[in-house]
C-alpha positions in Angstrom: -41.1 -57.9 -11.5 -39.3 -60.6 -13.5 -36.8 -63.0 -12.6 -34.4 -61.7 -15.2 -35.1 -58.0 -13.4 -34.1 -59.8 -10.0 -31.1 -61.3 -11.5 -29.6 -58.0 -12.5 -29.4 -56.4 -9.1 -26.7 -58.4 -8.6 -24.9 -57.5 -11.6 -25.4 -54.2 -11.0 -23.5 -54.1 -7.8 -20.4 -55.6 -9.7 -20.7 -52.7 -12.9 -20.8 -50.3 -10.0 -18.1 -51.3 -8.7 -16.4 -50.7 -11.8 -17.4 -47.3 -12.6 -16.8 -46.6 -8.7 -12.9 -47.9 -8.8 -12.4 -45.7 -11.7 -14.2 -42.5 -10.1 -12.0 -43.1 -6.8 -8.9 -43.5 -8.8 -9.7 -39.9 -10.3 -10.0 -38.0 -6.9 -7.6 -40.8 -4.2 -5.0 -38.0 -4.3 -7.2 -35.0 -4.0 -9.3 -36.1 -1.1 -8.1 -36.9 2.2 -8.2 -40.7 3.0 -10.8 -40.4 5.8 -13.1 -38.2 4.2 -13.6 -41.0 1.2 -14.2 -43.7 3.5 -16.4 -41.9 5.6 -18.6 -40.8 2.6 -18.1 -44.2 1.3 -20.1 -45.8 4.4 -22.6 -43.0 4.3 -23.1 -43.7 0.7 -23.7 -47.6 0.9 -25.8 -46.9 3.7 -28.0 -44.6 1.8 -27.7 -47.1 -1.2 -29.1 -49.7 0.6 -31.6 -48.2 2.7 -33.0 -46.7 -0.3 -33.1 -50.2 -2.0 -34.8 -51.6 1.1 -37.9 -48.6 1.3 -38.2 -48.1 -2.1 -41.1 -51.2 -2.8 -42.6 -48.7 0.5 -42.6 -45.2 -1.1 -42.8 -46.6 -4.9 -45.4 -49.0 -4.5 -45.9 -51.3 -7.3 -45.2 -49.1 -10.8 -43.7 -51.4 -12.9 -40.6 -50.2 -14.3 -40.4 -47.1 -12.4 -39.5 -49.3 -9.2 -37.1 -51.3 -11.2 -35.2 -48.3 -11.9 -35.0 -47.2 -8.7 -34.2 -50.4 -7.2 -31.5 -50.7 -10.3 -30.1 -47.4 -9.2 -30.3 -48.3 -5.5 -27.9 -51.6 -6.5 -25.3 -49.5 -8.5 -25.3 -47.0 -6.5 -24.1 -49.6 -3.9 -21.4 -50.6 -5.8 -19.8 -47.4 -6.7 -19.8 -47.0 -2.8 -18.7 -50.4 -2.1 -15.4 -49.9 -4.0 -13.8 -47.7 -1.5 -14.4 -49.8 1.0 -12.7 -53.3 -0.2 -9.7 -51.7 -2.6 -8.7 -48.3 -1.2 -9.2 -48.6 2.7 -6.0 -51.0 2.5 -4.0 -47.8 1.1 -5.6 -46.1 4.4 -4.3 -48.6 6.9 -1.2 -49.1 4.6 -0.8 -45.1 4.9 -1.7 -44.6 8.3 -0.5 -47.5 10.6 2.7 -48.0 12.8 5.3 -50.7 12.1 
C-alpha cells in the first residue's frame, strides 16, 4: 500500500465525521438519545474492529483491502460524531441541577 493510501485513513475519519453530523442532525429528534449513543459505540466498535482484521480476512489484494480499510476509517467517523457533539445534548438533557 502507498504512503499517500496510509495518509488518507486519517482523512477519512474527519469526512466521516462530516457526513455523520449531518445524518444525526436528520434523525436527533426522532430517535431517543440513548438509543443513538448506544448504536454509536456499537458502530465504532464494529468500525474499528473491522479496520484492525481486515489485512486478516483480506489478505494482500491490492486495492480491494484499501477500500475496505477506507470504509473501515469512514465508517469510524460517521460513528464518532455522536459521540463528541451530541452526547453533550444527552447529559445537557438528562442531568440534575
Amino acid at each position: 500500500m502507498k504512503k499517500v493510501h496510509v495518509g488518507n485513513f486519517g482523512s477519512l475519519v474527519f469526512l466521516g465525521a462530516g457526513v455523520g453530523s449531518w445524518i444525526t442532525a436528520m434523525f436527533l429528534g426522532r430517535i431517543p438519545y440513548k438509543l443513538m449513543l448506544t448504536g454509536s459505540f456499537i458502530g465504532n466498535a464494529a468500525g474499528l474492529f473491522m479496520f484492525m482484521f481486515a489485512p486478516t480476512i483480506f489478505g494482500d489484494r491490492g486495492d480491494l483491502i484499501y477500500y475496505v480499510l477506507a470504509f473501515c476509517r469512514f465508517f469510524s467517523g460517521c460513528n464518532q460524531i455522536v459521540m463528541i457533539i451530541y452526547m453533550p445534548l444527552f447529559v445537557d438533557t438528562f442531568s440534575t441541577s
